[in-house]
C-alpha positions as CSV (number, residue, x, y, z in Angstrom):
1,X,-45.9,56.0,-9.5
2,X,-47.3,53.1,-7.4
3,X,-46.8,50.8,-9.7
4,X,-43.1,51.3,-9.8
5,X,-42.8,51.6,-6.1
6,X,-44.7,48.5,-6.0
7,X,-42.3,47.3,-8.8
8,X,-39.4,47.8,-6.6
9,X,-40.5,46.0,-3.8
10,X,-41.2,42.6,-5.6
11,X,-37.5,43.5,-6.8
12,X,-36.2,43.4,-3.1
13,X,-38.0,40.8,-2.3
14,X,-37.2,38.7,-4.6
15,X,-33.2,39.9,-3.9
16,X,-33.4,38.9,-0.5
17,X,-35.0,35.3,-1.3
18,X,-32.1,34.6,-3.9
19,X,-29.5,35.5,-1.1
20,X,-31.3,33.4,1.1
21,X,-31.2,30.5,-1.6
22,X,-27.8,30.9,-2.3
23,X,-26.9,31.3,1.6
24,X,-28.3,27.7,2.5
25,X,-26.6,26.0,-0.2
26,X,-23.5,27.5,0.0
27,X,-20.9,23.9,0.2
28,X,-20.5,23.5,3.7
29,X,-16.7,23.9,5.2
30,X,-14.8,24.0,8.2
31,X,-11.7,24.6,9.9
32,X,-8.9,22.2,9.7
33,X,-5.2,22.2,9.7
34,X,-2.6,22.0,7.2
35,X,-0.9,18.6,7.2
36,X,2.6,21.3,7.5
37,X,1.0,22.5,10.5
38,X,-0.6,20.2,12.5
39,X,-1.4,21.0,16.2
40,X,-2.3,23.5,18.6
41,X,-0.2,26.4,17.8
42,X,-1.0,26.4,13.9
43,X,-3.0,28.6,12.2
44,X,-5.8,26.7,10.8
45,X,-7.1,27.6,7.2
46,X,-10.4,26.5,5.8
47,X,-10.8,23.8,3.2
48,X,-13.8,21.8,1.1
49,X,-15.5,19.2,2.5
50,X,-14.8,15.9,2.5
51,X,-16.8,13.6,0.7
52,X,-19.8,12.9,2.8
53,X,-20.0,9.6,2.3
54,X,-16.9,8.4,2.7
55,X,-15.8,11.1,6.1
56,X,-19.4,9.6,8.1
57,X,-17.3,6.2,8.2
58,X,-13.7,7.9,9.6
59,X,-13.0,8.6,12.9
60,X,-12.3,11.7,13.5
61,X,-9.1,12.7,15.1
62,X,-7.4,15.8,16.1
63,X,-3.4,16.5,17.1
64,X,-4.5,18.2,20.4
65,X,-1.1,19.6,21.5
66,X,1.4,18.2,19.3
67,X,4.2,20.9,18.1
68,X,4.5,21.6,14.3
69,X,8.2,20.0,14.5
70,X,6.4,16.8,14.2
71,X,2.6,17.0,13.7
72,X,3.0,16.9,9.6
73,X,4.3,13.4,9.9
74,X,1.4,12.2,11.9
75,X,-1.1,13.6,10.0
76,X,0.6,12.3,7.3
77,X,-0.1,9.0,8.5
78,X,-3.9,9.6,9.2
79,X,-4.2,11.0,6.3
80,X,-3.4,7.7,4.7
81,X,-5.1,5.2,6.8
82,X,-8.3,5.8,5.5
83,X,-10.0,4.7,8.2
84,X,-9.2,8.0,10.1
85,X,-9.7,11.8,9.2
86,X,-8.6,14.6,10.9
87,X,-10.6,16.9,12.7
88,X,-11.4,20.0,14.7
89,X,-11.3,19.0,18.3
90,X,-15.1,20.0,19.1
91,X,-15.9,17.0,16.5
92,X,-13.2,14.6,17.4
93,X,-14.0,11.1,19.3
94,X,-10.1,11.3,20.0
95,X,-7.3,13.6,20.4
96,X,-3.2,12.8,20.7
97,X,-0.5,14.6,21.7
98,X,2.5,13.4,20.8
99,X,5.8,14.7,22.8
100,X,9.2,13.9,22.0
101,X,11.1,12.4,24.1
102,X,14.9,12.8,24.2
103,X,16.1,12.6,20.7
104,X,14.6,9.7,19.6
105,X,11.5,8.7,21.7
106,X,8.0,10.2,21.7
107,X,5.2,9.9,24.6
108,X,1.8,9.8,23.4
109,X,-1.2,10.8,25.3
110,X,-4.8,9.6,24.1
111,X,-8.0,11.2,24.9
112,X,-11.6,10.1,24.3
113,X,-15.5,11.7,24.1
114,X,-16.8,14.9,24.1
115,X,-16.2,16.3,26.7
116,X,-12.0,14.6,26.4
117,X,-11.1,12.2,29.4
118,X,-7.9,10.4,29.7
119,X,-8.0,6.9,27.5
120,X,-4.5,5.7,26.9
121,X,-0.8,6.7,27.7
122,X,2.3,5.3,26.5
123,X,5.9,5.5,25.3
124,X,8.0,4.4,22.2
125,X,12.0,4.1,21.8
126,X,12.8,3.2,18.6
127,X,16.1,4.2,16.6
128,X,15.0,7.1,15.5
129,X,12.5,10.1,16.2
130,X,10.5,9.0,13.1
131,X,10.3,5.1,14.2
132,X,8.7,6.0,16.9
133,X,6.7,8.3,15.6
134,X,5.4,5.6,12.8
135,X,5.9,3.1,16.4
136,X,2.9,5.3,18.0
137,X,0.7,5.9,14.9
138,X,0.5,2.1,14.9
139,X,-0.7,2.0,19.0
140,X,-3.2,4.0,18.2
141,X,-4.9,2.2,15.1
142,X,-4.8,-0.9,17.3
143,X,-6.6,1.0,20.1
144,X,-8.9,2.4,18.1
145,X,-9.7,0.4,15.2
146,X,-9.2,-2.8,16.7
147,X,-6.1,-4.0,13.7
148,X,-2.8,-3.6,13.6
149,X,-1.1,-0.4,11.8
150,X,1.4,-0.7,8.8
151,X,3.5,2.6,9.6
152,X,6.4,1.0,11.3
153,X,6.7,-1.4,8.3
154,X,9.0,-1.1,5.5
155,X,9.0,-1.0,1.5
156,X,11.1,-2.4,-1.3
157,X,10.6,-1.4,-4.6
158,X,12.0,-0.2,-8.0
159,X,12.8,3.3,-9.1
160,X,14.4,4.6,-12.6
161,X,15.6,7.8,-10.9
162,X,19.5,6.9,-11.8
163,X,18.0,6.2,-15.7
164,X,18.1,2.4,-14.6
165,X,15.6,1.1,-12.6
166,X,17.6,-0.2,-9.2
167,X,16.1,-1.7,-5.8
168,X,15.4,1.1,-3.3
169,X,14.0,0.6,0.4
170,X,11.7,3.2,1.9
171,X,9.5,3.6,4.8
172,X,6.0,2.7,4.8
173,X,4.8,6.1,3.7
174,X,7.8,7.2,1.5
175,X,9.0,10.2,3.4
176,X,12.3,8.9,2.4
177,X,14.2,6.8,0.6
178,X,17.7,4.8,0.5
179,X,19.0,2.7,-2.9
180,X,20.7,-0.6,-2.4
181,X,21.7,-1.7,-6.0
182,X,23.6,0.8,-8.7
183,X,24.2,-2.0,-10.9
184,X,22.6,0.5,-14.2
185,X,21.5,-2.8,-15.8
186,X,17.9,-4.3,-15.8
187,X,16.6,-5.4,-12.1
188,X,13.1,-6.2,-11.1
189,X,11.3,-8.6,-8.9
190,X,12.2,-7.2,-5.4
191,X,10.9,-9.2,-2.8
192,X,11.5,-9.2,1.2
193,X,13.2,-12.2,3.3
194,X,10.6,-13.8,5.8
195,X,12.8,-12.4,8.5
196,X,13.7,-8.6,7.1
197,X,17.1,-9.7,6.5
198,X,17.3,-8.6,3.2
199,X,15.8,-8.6,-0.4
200,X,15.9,-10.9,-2.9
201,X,16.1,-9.6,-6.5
202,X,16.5,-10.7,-10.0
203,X,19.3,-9.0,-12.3
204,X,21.1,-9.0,-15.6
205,X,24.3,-7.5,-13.5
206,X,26.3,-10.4,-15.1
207,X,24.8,-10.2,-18.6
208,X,22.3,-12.6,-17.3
209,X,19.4,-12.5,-15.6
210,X,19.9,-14.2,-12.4
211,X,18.4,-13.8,-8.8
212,X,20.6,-12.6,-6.2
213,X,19.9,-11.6,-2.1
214,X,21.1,-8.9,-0.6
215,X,22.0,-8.9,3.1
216,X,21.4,-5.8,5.1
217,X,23.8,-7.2,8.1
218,X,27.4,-6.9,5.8
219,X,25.8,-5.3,2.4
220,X,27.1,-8.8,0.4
221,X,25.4,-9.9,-2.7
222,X,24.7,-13.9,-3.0
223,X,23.5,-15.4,-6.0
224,X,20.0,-17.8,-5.2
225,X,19.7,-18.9,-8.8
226,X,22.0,-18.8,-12.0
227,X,20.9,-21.5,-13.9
228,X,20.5,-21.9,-17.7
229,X,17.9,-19.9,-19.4
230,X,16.2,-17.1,-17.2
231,X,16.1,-17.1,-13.9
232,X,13.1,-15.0,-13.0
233,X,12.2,-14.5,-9.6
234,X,12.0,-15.6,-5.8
235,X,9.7,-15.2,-2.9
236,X,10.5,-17.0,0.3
237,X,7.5,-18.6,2.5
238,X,6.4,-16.5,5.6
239,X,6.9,-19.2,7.7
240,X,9.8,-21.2,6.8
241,X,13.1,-20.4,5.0
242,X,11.2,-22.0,1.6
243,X,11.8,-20.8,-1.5
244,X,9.7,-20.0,-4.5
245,X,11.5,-19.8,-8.0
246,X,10.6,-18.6,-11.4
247,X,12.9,-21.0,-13.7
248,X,13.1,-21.7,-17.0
249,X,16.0,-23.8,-17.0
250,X,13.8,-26.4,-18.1
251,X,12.7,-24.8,-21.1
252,X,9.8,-22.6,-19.7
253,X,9.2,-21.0,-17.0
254,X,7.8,-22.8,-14.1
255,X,7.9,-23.4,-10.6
256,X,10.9,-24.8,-8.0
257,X,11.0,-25.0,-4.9
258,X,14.3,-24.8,-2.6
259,X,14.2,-25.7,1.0
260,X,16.6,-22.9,1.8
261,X,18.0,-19.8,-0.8
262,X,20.8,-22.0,-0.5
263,X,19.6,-25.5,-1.8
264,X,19.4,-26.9,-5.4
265,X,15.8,-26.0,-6.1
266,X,13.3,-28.8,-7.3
267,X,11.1,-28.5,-10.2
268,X,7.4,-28.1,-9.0
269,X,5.6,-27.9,-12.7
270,X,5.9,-29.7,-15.7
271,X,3.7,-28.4,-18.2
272,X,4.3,-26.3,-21.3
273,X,2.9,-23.0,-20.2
274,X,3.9,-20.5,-18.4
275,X,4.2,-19.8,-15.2
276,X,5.1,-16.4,-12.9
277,X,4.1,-14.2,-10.0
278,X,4.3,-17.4,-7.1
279,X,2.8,-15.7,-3.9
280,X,2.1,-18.0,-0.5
281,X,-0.5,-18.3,1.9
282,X,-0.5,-17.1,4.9
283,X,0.2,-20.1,6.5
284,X,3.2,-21.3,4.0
285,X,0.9,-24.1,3.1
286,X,-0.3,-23.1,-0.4
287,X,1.3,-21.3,-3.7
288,X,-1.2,-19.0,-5.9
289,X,0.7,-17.9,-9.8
290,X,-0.1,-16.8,-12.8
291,X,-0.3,-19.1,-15.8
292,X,-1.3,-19.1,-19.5
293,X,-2.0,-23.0,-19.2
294,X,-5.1,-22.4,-21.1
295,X,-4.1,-20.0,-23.4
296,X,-3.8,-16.5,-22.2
297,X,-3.3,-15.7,-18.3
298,X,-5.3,-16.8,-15.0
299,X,-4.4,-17.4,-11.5
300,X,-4.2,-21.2,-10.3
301,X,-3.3,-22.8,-7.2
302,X,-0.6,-25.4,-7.2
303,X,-0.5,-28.4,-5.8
304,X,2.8,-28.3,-3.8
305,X,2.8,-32.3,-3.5
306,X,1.8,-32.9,-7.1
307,X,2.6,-29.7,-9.0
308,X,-1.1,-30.1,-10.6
309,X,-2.5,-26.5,-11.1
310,X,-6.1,-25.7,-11.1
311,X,-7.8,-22.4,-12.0
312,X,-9.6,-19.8,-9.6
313,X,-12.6,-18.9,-11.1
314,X,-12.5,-15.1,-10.8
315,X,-14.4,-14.8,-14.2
316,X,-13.6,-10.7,-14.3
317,X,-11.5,-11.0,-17.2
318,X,-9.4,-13.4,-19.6
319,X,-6.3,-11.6,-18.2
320,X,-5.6,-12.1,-14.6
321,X,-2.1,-11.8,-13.3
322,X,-0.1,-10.7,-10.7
323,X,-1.5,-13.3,-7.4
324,X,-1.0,-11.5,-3.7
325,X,-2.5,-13.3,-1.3
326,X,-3.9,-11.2,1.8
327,X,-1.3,-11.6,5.1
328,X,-3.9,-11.3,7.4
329,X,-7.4,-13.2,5.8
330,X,-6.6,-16.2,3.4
331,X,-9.9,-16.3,2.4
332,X,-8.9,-13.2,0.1
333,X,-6.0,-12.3,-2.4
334,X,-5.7,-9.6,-4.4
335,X,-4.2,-9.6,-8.6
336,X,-4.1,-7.1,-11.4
337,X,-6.3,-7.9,-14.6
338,X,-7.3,-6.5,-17.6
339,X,-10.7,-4.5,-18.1
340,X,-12.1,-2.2,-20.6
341,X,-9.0,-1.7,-22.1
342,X,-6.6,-1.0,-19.1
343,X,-5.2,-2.5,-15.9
344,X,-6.8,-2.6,-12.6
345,X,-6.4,-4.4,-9.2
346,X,-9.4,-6.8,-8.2
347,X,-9.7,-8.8,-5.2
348,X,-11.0,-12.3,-4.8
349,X,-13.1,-14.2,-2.0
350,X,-12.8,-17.9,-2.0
351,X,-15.8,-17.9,0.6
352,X,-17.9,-15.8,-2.0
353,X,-16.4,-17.2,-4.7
354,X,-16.8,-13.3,-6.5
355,X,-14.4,-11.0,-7.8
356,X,-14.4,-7.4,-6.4
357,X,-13.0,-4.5,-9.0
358,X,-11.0,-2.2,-6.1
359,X,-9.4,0.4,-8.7
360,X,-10.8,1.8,-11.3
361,X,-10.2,5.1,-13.9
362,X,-8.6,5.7,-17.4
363,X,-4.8,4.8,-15.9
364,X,-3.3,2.0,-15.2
365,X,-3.7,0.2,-11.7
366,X,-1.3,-2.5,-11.4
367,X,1.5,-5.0,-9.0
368,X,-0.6,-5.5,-5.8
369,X,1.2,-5.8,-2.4
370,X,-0.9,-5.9,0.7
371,X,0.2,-4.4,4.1
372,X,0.6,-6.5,7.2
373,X,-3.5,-5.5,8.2
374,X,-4.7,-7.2,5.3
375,X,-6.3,-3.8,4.7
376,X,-4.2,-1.6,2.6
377,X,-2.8,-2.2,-0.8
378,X,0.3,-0.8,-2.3
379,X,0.2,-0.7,-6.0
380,X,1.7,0.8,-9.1
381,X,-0.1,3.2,-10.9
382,X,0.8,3.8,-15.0
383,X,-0.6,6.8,-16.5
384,X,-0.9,6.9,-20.5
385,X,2.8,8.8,-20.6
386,X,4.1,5.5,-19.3
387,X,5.2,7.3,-15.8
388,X,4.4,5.1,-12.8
389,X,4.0,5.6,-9.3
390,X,3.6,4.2,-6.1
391,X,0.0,4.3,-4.5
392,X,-1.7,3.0,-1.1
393,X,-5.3,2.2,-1.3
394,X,-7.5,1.7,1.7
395,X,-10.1,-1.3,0.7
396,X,-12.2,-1.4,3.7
397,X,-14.3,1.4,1.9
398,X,-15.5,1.6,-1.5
399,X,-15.7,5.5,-1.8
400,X,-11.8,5.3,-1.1
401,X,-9.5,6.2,-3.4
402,X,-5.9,5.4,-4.1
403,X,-3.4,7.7,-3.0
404,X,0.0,8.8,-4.3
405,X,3.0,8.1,-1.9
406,X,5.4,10.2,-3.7
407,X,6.4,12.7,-6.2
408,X,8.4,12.7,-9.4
409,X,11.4,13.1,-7.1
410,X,11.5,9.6,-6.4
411,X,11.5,9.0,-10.7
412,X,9.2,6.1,-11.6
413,X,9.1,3.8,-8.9
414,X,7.1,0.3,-9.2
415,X,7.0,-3.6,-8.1
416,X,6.4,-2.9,-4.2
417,X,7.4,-5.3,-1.7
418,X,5.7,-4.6,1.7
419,X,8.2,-6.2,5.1
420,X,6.6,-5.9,8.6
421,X,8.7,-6.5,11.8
422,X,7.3,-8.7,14.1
């Protein structure tokens, strides 16, 4: 008899220590809100936490007293930075309220610490309730953070959701989207005036493929480039009305440049390669592309006095394409290139002189386009199915991943083209 009674105590006891094992490593949570639901009269539901690693580097933010109306937007919006996370306000360094204001304006009130005290107050009166939403999102990353936001800014890109892929324009975040061509023939290459004026494109709308610019002031179509053979693409220097032109009128494709989209373009390269992708510096001083002047793909810089190319040495793979030089640190530029089997964006520092691998996985990662805070990349993502979607990666962190803008309701949407007003 003592033995069992003896028996069932080591039982308890032993009971009580595997509660107590399981109890301290349960996975830590907490409370947050729903990105629907954002602000003080939400009902907040628990959720896993976020990855350690990555969340210790994010500030943490909370919506203080921001209605629901408009809270899922701006949550939205930190949810993509990267560099911010949202929060419960006992463990928030700030806290905004956003109120609208009429119609179409909001005011935004910033607190700071633990305990909160006042830090910054102002108002924004865009065209709509969601520009100055986006308007505000972008104060606060530059009050915070020290850089400037990308939510006001703009994207053009393609989408096959008529069965043809056609240009489409969309904000920053893809809450919602407008098309601009219906042509249902093959168009690709979107790419942004300097200015936000319009978007240049190439199309076989006229059997064939020509580049053509679309003005957003009258909705008129004028045709850049309709030369013999194909005319492939354009991209017009940040800081001049310069353009950049795919031709191969000549034979193959290579490089022109035009002093306006209006002028008879001048032939850049002469060689018997290849060339594609132009992107400029910063500055409008300098032309990265893609060329298979040695045989199969690399990036090169071109000489625009002499045309003479010469290779960066990003020695990741022998595929590189797809240039896109970083808007806001010309020391970097980001391409696409071809590793263990698949696609994935790198980025390259001419101080280092190294190649940094930014995506990684069994899909495709693909068509880099930086932001305005030479921070964020929009890029293309191609799953085995051949379905493609637009992403936004944050590459100030390593642990971050790349996140999807959209759903299958915007079809298969590629070739981003990021516009920022100024």
């Amino acid at each position: 008899m003592l033995e069992s009674v003896e028996d069932a105590k080591l039982i308890f006891l032993n009971k009580v220590r595997m509660r107590l094992f399981s109890f301290l490593f349960l996975p830590f949570v907490f409370l947050i809100t729903s990105p629907s639901n954002f602000g003080s009269d939400s009902n907040p539901i628990v959720i896993g936490s976020i990855e350690g690693s990555l969340s210790r580097k994010q500030i943490p933010v909370d919506l203080g007293k921001t209605s629901k109306a408009i809270a899922s937007r701006i949550g939205r919006a930190i949810e993509l930075h990267g560099g911010l996370r949202l929060s419960p306000p006992s463990s928030s360094l700030y806290s905004l309220t956003f109120t609208p204001t009429g119609s179409e304006g909001v005011r935004v009130q910033i607190l700071k610490g633990n305990p909160k005290s006042p830090f910054a107050n102002f108002s924004c009166s865009k065209e709509s309730l969601a520009l100055s939403i986006a308007e505000g999102c972008d104060k606060f990353v530059e009050k915070s953070l020290g850089i400037p936001g990308f939510f006001s800014g703009q994207v053009a890109y393609l989408s096959a959701l008529s069965g043809n892929k056609e240009v489409f324009i969309s904000d920053a975040m893809m809450s919602s989207a407008r098309p601009q061509t219906s042509f249902k023939k093959i168009t690709f290459n979107p790419s942004w005036a300097n200015n936000g004026s319009g978007v240049f494109f190439t199309s076989n709308r006229q059997v064939f493929n020509n580049i053509y610019f679309l003005s957003f002031a009258d909705r008129k179509i004028s045709t850049i480039a309709k030369y013999r053979g194909s005319n492939l693409s354009a991209v017009q220097n940040p800081r001049s009305s310069q353009i950049a032109l795919i031709l191969s009128t000549s034979g193959n494709p290579e490089l022109w440049i035009s002093s306006t989209p209006k002028s008879k373009p001048s032939r850049l390269t002469r060689n018997k390669s290849n060339e594609s992708g132009p992107t400029w510096s910063p500055d409008g001083r300098r032309i990265l592309l893609t060329s298979d002047a040695r045989g199969k793909p690399q990036i090169y810089e071109v000489s625009i006095s002499t045309g003479i190319l010469t290779r960066i040495p990003t020695n990741v793979s022998s595929h590189c394409t797809e240039p896109a030089w970083n808007p806001r640190y010309p020391n970097k530029f980001a391409f696409t290139a071809a590793i263990s089997g698949g696609f994935q964006v790198c980025e390259y520092d001419f101080d280092a002189r190294k190649t940094k691998i930014l995506t990684k996985g069994t899909v495709h990662h693909m068509q880099p386009c930086w932001a305005n805070d030479g921070r964020h990349i929009f890029l293309t993502q191609r799953t085995s199915t051949g379905a493609t979607r637009i992403m936004l990666l944050d590459t100030e962190f390593d642990e971050a991943k790349a996140i999807p803008l959209h759903n299958e309701n915007f079809g298969n949407c590629s070739q981003v083209s990021f516009y920022y007003p100024n």
